[in-house]
Each structure stands twice: as C-alpha cells, then as structure tokens.
C-alpha positions in Angstrom: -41.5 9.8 -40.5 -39.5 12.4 -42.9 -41.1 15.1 -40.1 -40.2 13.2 -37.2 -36.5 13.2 -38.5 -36.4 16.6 -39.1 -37.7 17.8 -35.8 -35.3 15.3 -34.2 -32.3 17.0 -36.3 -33.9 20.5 -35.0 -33.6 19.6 -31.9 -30.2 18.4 -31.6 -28.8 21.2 -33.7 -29.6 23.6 -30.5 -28.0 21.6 -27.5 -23.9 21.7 -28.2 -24.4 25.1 -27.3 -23.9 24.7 -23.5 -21.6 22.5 -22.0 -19.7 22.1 -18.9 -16.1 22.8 -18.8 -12.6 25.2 -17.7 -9.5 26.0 -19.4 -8.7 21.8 -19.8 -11.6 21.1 -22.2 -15.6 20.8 -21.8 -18.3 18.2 -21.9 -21.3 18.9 -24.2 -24.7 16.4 -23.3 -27.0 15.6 -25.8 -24.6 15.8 -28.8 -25.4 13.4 -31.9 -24.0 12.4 -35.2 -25.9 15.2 -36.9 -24.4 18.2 -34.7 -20.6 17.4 -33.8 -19.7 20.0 -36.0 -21.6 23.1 -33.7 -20.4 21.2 -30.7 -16.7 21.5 -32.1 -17.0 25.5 -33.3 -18.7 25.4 -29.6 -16.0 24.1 -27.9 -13.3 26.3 -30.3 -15.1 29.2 -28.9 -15.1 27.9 -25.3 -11.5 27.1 -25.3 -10.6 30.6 -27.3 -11.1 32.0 -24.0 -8.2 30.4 -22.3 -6.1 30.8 -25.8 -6.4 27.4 -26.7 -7.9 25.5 -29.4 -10.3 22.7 -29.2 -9.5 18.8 -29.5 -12.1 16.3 -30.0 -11.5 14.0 -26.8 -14.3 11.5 -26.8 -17.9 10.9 -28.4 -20.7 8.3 -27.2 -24.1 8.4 -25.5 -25.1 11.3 -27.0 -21.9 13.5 -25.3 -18.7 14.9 -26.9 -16.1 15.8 -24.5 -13.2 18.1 -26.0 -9.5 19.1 -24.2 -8.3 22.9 -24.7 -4.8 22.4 -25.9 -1.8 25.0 -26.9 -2.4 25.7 -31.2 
C-alpha cells in the first residue's frame, strides 16, 4: 500500500507541467492535493510570459485553473 501511494504521488508530481492556457490564466488537468504547489510555480512561469503573475482561480476534480493578473 505504502508503494502504491508513492507511485501514485510520482505520478501526479509530473502532470501540472502542461496545461492549457493564454495571457488570462491556464487550466492544469490531473492536478491533486499533493502537487498544487508545481502547478502554481507552473502557472507563475506560464503567466511570466505575459508579465503577469499567477492567481489560484479554482481547484476540484483533479484540475487547478489559475488567472494571470498585473503584480
């Protein structure tokens, strides 16, 4: 079980690294509990681009959605 929670961790820990989005915000899928902190630096360097800064929108069913907003 300790195994199967660590894989599951593993596996998570890779997926807020793509995400769909533009210069408003962007949507990362498969995002849970353990990883919202990569999806945020994620989404800080997604909305960097557009020299914005990221704010945590909305979590649930395994998705975090951030807007890119002024600093």
């Amino acid at each position: 079980m300790r195994y199967a929670l660590i894989a599951l961790a593993l596996t998570l820990a890779g997926c807020a690294s793509s995400g769909t989005g533009n210069s408003a915000g962007i949507t990362y899928t498969m995002v849970g509990n353990l990883n919202i902190g990569s999806a945020t630096r994620d989404a800080d360097v997604h909305c960097k681009k557009y020299g914005k800064v990221a704010q945590l929108h909305e979590t649930g069913n395994l998705m975090a959605s951030f807007n890119c907003v002024a600093p």
